[in-house]
N, C-alpha and C positions, 0 to 999 in steps of 0.2 A: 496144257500148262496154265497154273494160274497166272492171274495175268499179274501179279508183283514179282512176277520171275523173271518177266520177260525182259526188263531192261538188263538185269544182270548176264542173263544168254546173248544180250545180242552184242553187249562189250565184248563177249568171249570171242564170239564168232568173227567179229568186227577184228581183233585182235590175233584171229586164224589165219585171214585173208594173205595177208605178206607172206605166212611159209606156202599157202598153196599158191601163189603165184611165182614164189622164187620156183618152185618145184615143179612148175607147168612151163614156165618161158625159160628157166635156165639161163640168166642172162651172161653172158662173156663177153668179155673184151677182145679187140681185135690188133688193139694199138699199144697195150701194156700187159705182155702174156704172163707180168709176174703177179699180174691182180687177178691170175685166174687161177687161184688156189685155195683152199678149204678155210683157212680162218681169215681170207678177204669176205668169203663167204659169209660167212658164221658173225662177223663183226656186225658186215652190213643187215643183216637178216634184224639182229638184237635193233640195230639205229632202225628200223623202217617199222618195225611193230613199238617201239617207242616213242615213235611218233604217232602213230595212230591211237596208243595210250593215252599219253598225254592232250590228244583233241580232245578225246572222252571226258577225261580229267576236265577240261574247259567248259565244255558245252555240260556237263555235272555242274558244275561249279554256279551256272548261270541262275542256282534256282526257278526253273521255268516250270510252271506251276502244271501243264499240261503234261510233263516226265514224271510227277510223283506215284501216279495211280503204276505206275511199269516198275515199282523200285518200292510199293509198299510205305512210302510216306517220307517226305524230304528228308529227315532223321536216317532212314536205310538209304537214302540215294547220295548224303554224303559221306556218309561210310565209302557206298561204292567206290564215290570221287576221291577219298583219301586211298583205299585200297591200288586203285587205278592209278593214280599219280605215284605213287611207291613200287610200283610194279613197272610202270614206267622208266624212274627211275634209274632201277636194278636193271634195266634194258640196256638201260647208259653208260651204268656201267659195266656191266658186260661187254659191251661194243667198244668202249676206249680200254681194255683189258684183254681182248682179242687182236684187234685189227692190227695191221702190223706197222709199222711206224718209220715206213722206209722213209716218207715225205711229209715226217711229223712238221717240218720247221717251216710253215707256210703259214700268210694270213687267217686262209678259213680254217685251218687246224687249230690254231691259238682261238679263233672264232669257237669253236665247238669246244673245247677246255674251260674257256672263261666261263660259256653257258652252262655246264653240269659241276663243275665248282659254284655257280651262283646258285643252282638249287640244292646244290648239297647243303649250304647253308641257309638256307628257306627249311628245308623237310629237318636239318637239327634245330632249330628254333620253333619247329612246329609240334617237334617228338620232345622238347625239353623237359615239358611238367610231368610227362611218363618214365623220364629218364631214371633209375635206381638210387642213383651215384648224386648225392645230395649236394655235396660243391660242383659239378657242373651242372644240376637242373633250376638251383638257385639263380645263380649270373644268366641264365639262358632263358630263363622264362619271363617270357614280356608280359607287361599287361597286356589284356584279350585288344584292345583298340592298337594298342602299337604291333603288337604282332598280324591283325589285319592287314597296318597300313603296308608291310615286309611283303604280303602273301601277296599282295599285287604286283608284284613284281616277277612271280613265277612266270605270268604271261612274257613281258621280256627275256628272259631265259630262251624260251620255248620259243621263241621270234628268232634270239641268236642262232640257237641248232636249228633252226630251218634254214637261214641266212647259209651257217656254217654249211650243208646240204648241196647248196649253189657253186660254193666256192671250192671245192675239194672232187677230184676225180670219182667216181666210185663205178659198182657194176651195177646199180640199180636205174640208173640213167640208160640205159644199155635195154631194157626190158619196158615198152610205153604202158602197158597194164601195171605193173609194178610202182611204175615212177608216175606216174596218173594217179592211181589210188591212195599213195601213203603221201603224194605232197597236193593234192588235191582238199583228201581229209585235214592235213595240217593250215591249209589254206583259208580253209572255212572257220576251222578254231584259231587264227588269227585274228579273222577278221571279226569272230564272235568276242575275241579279248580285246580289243578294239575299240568296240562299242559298248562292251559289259563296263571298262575301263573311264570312258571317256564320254559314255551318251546317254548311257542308262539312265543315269541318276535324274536326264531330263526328261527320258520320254517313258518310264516303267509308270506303270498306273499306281500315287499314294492317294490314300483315304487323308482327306485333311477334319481332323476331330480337334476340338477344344479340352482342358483339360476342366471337367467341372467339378471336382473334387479332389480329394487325397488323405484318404480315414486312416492315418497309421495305428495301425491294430496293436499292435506291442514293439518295442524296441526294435525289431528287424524290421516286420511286414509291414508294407503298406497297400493297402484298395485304392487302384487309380479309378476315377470313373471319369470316360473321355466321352462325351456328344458329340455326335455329326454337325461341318458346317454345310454339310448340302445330302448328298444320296448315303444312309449309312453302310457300313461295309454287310454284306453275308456272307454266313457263317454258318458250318452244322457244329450244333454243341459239342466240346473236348476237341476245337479246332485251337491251331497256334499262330502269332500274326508275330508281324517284326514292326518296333515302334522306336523312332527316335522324336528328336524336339529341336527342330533345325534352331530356334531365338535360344538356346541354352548351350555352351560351347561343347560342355563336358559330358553334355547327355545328346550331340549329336549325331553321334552313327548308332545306325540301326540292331535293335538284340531282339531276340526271340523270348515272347511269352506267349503260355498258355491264357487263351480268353476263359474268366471264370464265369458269364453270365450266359443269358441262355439266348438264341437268335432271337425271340420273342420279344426282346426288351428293347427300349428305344434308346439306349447306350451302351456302351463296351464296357467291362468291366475287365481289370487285370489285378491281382495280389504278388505281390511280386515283393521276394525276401533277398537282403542283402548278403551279397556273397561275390560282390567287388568291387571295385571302382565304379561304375556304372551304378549299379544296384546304391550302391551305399550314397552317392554324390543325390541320388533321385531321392532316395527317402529323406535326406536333411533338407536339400534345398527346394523341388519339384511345390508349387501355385499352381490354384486354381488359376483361369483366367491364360495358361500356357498353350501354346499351338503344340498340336501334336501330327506327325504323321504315319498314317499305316499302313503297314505293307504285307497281301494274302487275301485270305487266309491261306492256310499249311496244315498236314494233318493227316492222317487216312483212318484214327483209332475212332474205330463206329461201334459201338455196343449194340445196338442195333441189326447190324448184320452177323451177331455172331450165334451160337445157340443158345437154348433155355435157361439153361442152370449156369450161373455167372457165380464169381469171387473176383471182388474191385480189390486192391489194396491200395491204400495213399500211405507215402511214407511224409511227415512234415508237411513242406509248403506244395509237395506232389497230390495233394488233395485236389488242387484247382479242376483239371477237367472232368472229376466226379462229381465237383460242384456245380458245372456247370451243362453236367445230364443231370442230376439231380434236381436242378432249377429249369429242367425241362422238361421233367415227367408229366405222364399221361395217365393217366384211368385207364385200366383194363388190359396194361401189358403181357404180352405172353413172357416175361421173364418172370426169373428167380432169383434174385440179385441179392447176394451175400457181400455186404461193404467193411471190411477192416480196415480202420483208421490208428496206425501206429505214430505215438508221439512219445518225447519223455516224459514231462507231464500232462496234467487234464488242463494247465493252462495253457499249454502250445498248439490247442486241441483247434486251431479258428475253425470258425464256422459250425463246430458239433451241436449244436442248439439248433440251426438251423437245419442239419441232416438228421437229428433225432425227431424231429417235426414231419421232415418229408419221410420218414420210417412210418410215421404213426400216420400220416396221410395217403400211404401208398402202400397195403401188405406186401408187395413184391419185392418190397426194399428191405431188409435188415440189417441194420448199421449195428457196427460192434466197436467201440475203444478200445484199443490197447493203449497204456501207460506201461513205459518199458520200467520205472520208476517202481514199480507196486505189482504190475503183471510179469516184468520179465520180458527176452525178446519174444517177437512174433516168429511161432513157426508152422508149418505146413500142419504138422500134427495137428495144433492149437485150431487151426481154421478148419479141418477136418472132421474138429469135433463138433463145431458149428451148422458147416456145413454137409455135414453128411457123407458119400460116397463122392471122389473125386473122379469117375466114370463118365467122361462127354462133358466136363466145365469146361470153360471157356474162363481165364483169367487174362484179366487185365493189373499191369502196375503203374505205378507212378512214385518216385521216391530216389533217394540218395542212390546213385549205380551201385555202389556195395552191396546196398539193400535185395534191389531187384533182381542182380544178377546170385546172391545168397539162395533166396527165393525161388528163381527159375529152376537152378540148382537142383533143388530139392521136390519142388513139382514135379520134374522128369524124372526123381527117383521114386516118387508116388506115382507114376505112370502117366501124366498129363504130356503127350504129345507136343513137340516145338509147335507145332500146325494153331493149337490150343493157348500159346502163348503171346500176350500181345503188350509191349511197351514203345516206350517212345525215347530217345538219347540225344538229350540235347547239349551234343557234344559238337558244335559247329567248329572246332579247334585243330 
């Protein structure tokens, strides 16, 4: 199995254990013969693998940089965590739509209502800006900082239905393997929301960098360049860090960019285009002379480890981590590297000057512009003719999701293998 499989098998597995233990201990009652019936069953079954979802969910959540290589790169490991927490979820609800409701009117009962009412609305404020239906994804979608500060909150939820657990009769108390393993697990993911909550933020390792520049390249983008105040961060080129700037209110929680420079350099480079609050408040206001801190790197996209005959695509400001392999090439690589840089125009093109240079420095490289302006979109065909037979390439993307998931689309109807396809979604939401 490779091994960016392995995290997602062993949620699975992890998430097995409660039906074979219900199915091995068979737990019953001896004191309430009317809880020994098939949808007390069936309720409890949904609550005890919902819990163990939802730990997964947490300890996901935790960005623990030593879980990326098992999940294929922090990008696929919070999919997983969103995936898992919605599955979870749906556990919940399953389980208050089965169980039967002789002794609904009790404290822990109300205790476990309040808790899956509270995330129902967490996961609709989290699903808002995918919602179809334009007057309710308007009113619902928070800015990305305030709907952060909401998601903190899932942990208390998940505190309550454990609490609620305690407080309510059921059959899995009845089974010590059973009730061992799933409040055990929940145990640990409390104690992990906790500390993610509460402690982190003093004792997680940030890079403390200065801000020594800020080249705004055209109306959107701007080059941050940050210096080390003591050991600088490492990084393998087309890695992703998280930076905020604690002395600045509105640029103080932390976002994800890709690093555009190459580990070799004696500062960090980031280009970073506006496309919210964040982004937008950084490009007007963001000094030289600003403390900044960093957090990672994050990453798994290695060009490197893939085969021969490569096609890069950058869509827009998606150029950065081919910028920053490109600003780390070698003499005498065994690749083939086919680069399509798609923009509207040749002025949205940053940096093409500096890739048509490492083209002419490196035959391995072949950078191509597309302007959708005067070319037209980019498509598979178009790169085909370029590059030749699509047989064993290895493509990487970067660009608008519309773009890459268009793209992927169509690679796999040119025969390019998922195995064969490699991007990154920086959809932390």
């Amino acid at each position: 199995m490779q091994k960016k499989l392995i995290g997602n098998a062993a949620i699975v597995i992890l998430a097995f254990i409660p039906l074979a233990l219900w199915v091995t201990t068979n737990p019953t009652s001896h004191l309430h013969e009317e809880m020994n019936n098939n949808l007390q069953r069936v309720g409890e079954y949904f609550a005890t693998t919902a819990l163990v979802l939802f730990s997964c969910a947490i300890v996901l959540s935790t960005r623990a940089p030593f879980l990326e290589p098992f999940f294929g790169g922090l990008d696929k490991m919070y999919m997983t965590h969103k995936r898992t927490a919605l599955t979870g979820f749906t556990c919940i609800l399953l389980h208050f739509a089965i169980i039967p409701k002789d002794d609904f009117f009790t404290p822990g009962s109300y205790m476990g209502l309040a808790a899956m009412l509270g995330m129902l609305v967490l996961i609709v404020l989290t699903l808002a800006p995918r919602l179809p239906i334009p007057f309710l994804r308007w009113p619902l979608s928070l800015p990305y900082h305030q709907w952060k500060l909401t998601h903190k909150f899932v942990g208390v939820f998940f505190i309550m239905g454990l609490l609620h657990s305690f407080n309510v009769e059921h059959l899995t108390q009845e089974s010590a393997p059973l009730d061992l393993y799933t409040r055990g697990m929940a145990g640990v993911a409390a104690v992990i929301y906790v500390y993610q909550a509460f402690l982190s933020g003093f004792v997680r390792r940030k890079h403390a960098y200065t801000v020594e520049a800020v080249n705004r390249l055209n109306g959107t983008v701007a080059e941050v360049v940050l210096k080390p105040n003591a050991a600088k961060l490492k990084h393998h080129a087309g890695q992703f860090l998280f930076i905020h700037f604690p002395t600045e209110k509105k640029l103080s929680e932390p976002h994800p960019f890709t690093i555009s420079s190459a580990p070799k350099e004696d500062t960090v480079r980031l280009s970073i285009k506006t496309s919210g609050d964040f982004t937008g408040h950084l490009h007007e206001t963001l000094q030289p002379g600003t403390a900044a801190r960093l957090e990672g790197p994050y990453g798994q996209l290695n060009y490197k480890h893939a085969g021969r005959k490569q096609i890069w695509v950058a869509g827009g400001i998606g150029v950065t981590p081919f910028l920053s392999w490109a600003r780390d090439f070698e003499s005498g690589s065994r690749h083939e590297i086919y680069f399509y840089y798609s923009v509207r125009t040749k002025e949205d093109a940053l940096f093409w000057e500096e890739l048509e240079n490492a083209g002419k420095r490196f035959p391995f490289f072949k950078p191509k512009l597309f302007c959708s302006n005067t070319d037209g979109r980019l498509t598979v065909e178009k790169m085909a003719a370029g590059a030749g037979l699509l047989a064993d390439v290895d493509v990487f993307m970067c660009g608008p999701l519309p773009m890459t998931m268009g793209l992927a689309q169509q690679f796999r109807a040119a025969g390019v293998p998922d195995s064969r396809l490699h991007f990154e979604e920086f959809n932390f939401r």
